[in-house]
Phi, psi and omega in degrees: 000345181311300172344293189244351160318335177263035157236068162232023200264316185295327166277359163308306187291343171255007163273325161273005157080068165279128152217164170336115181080028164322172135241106182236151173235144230223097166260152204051040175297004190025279172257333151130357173346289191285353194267337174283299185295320202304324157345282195299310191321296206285288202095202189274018178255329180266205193224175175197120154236134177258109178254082152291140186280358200250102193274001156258021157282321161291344173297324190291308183296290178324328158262351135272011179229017157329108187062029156274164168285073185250116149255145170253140215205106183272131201198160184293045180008297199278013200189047191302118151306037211233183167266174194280123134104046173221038168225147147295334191208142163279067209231146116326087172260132164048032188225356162313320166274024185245339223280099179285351172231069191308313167313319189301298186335307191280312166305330169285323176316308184304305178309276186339344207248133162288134164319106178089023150290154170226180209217149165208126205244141160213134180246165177291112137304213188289203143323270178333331167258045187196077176263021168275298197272334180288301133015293193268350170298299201283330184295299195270021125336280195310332201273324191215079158358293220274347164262041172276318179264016150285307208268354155296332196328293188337321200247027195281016185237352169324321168278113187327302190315314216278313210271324184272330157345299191310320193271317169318302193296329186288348191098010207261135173271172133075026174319143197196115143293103178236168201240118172227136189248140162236138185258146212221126146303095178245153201282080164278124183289119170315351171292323195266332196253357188047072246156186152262113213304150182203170176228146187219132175341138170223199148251153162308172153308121159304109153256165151272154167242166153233138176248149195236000000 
């Protein structure tokens, strides 16, 4: 997924008004995606710290990003170790709705941000605008009912209202949805389609973004 999740990575970074001498900080940074670009933006005057609960994902990042000015650091999204009022920018690539507590979560970003810092999240629209994850979420729904609302958790943030509801209530201003699509190659197995393999055009997933 990797493939084309980074390429919704350059409107994050431009939502949160990254420039040159950034201090930004990258939560549910996984592998260090959004964090790598975020990099070249800030140059060798800003700073990037990445942070995940998850350590062999940051184990994956560290070695690819070996001797960039990255720190990647394993911490609690919802429970930053850090101090209040020391990032310019906030960013999110896809973890946010993963959150067991998205408000606590969005209430740390906001502590973390320096004044008139802003924060930017993308998130999973519904299914039906998601035709990778959403596609195998509703297939295996029908096989296993009862994990149905697991295999939803990806799109609980999908409703525009539902996301800015969040970001208001978290302190956050000037709140802004905006839907950005990418169109992508997918690979079809002549297995599944009883055919001939082709590749066939789509659109990407809808993410949303929010911005402050």
């Amino acid at each position: 997924m990797g493939r084309w999740s980074r390429l919704y990575v350059p409107a994050l970074l431009a939502g949160a008004r990254i420039t040159t001498d950034s201090r930004v900080l990258d939560v549910a940074a996984g592998t260090g995606e959004a964090a790598l670009l975020a990099a070249s933006w800030v140059g060798l005057s800003g700073k990037v710290v990445g942070t995940d609960i998850s350590l062999p994902m940051l184990r994956t990042g560290q070695n690819r990003l070996a001797g960039k000015a990255i720190t990647l650091v394993a911490m609690d999204a919802q429970v930053l170790a850090l101090r209040d009022r020391v990032f310019d920018a906030v960013i999110c690539q896809l973890g946010l709705m993963f959150f067991p507590d998205v408000a606590r979560g969005l209430g740390e970003f906001r502590r973390v941000l320096r004044p008139g810092g802003r924060t930017a999240v993308c998130v999973w629209s519904t299914p039906e605008r998601s035709p990778l994850i959403g596609i195998l979420a509703e297939a295996l729904s029908r096989h296993a009912p009862a994990q149905r609302d697991d295999l939803r958790v990806p799109f609980s943030l999908s409703d525009p209202g539902v996301l800015e509801g969040l970001l208001v209530r978290a302190g956050f201003q000037e709140v802004r949805i905006t839907r950005e699509t990418r169109p992508i190659a997918i690979r079809i197995l002549r297995r599944l389609l009883g055919s001939r393999r082709g590749i066939r055009r789509a659109n990407g997933p809808d993410l949303q973004g929010a911005f402050r």
